[in-house]
Phi, psi and omega in degrees: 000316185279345180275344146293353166260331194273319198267352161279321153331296151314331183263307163339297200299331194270330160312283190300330173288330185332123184300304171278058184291035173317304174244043171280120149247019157278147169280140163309338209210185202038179166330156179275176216231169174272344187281324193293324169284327144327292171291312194301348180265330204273341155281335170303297184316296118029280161310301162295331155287292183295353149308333190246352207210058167283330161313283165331292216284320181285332156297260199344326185279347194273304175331136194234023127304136184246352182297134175287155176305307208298294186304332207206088216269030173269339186270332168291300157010273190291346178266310172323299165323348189239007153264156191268127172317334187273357189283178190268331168334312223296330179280330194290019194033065177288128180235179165235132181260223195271337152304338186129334202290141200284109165257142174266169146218023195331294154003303195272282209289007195263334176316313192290000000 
């Protein structure tokens, strides 16, 4: 909580020192708002993903299916194949959702 307050703090300061400030639509000053706390976790998260799963995340972003796991489940297939056996990822059905963000879904589908 406090390094998501601390990293909305850092982002305020730099909107406001920003020279063009044309699409500051954040506040400057007070609590941090819950949407700030929101984008501020999915860049931590973000962050920390592509630290550890920098491979991945560049397949995945490379692959030029656009089919979602959940719909189609021959397309998770074939992006596992163009992941490497050796990632620890590779059973998990890894996707990226629309945000960017790195997800499994082994789980969901054994569910199914």
């Amino acid at each position: 909580m406090l390094l998501k307050r601390s990293i909305v703090r850092v982002q305020r300061m730099i909107e406001k020192n920003r020279p063009n400030k044309q699409h500051i639509s954040r506040r400057v000053s007070g609590p941090p708002t819950v949407e700030e706390m929101r984008s501020t976790e999915e860049v931590i998260i973000k962050s920390v993903q592509y630290w550890y799963f920098p491979k991945e995340i560049q397949v995945l972003q490379n692959i030029s299916s656009k089919d979602h796991m959940f719909q189609n489940r021959q397309s998770g297939h074939n992006r596992n194949k163009k992941l490497k056996r050796a990632s620890s990822l590779f059973k998990l059905d890894p996707f990226l959702d629309e945000k960017g963000m790195l997800r499994v879904g082994c789980r969901l589908q054994k569910a199914a």
